[in-house]
C-alpha positions, 0 to 999 in steps of 0.5 A: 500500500505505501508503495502504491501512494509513494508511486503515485505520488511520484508520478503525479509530480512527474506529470505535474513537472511535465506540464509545467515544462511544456506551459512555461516556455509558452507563457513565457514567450507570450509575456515578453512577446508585443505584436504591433500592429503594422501599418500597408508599409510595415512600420508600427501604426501609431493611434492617438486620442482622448480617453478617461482613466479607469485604473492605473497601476505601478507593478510587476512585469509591467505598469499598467493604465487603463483608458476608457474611450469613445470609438469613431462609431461613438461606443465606448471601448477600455484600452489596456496600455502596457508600462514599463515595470514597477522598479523602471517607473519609480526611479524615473518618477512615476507614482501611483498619484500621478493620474486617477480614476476619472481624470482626462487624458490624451494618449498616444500609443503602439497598438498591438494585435490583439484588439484594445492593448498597446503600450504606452508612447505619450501620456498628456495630462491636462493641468489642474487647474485653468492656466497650470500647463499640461503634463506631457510625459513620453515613453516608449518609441520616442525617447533617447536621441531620436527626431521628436525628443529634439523636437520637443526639447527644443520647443518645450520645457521639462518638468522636472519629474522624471530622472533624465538620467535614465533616458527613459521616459521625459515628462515636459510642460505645455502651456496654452500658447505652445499648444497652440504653436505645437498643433499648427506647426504638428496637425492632429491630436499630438501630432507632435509626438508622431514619427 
């Protein structure tokens, strides 16, 4: 009887054991996997547009922000955006006060293959208050050396919330007048962050 149960419990692990080898690789794969959506000449499609904040959240693997928007047929759909992880985000200043539930925000995103999920390009967040200037961080895709970080630093200021040093994600401000001289000299909703 004691061998029964000994080899039979031996062989529940086994399978157990074997069933995980075969998931893991799988799930794996999958997590660190991002299939953008591409546009007729195979460059990643960038979307952009005006969205309310359902929940945003700093953790492992990846932060997470969750938009509610109104579709072109005027129906409601929630976007999951992807951040980077918990560590990443708060050493370059993201805080989990930053936006909230209910908040209007802009966003500007990679969209990916499976329907409503993206990660994260730029993140505007509308001041406070009547003239406080927006909040205008940038992440994914942009930052680093490349065309529209020099662009936009050298028409805007930054607003000193995140770690430049990290060459990460750039947080700038953007006041009233240089929206408007952004939106004329850049046509379309943050057609300033557009390759």
């Amino acid at each position: 009887m004691k061998v029964q149960r000994f080899l039979f419990g031996r062989l529940s692990e086994a399978i157990a054991a074997f069933a995980a080898i075969l998931v893991w690789p799988q799930s794996a794969a999958s997590h660190h996997s991002f299939s953008a959506l591409q546009t007729p000449e195979g460059e990643d499609a960038v979307y952009a547009f005006d969205g309310t904040v359902r929940a945003f959240r700093i953790l492992n693997p990846h932060g997470a922000l969750i938009i509610d928007s109104i579709d072109e047929a005027g129906n409601s759909e929630g976007w999951l955006l992807e951040l980077s992880p918990a560590s990443q985000l708060a050493r370059e200043g993201w805080h989990e006060e930053l936006v909230s539930p209910g908040d209007a925000v802009t966003v500007s995103i990679f969209p990916a293959v499976t329907p409503n999920r993206a990660r994260l390009r730029a993140l505007l967040i509308p001041g406070d208050s009547e003239g406080e200037p927006a909040q205008l961080l940038v992440t994914y895709g942009i930052r680093g050396d490349t065309p529209v970080m020099r662009r936009l630093r050298e028409r805007l200021p930054v607003c000193g919330l995140i770690e430049p040093g990290f060459d990460r994600t750039e947080c700038f401000l953007i006041d009233a007048e240089a929206a408007v001289r952004l939106e004329e000299e850049f046509p379309g909703l943050m057609g300033y962050v557009r390759p």
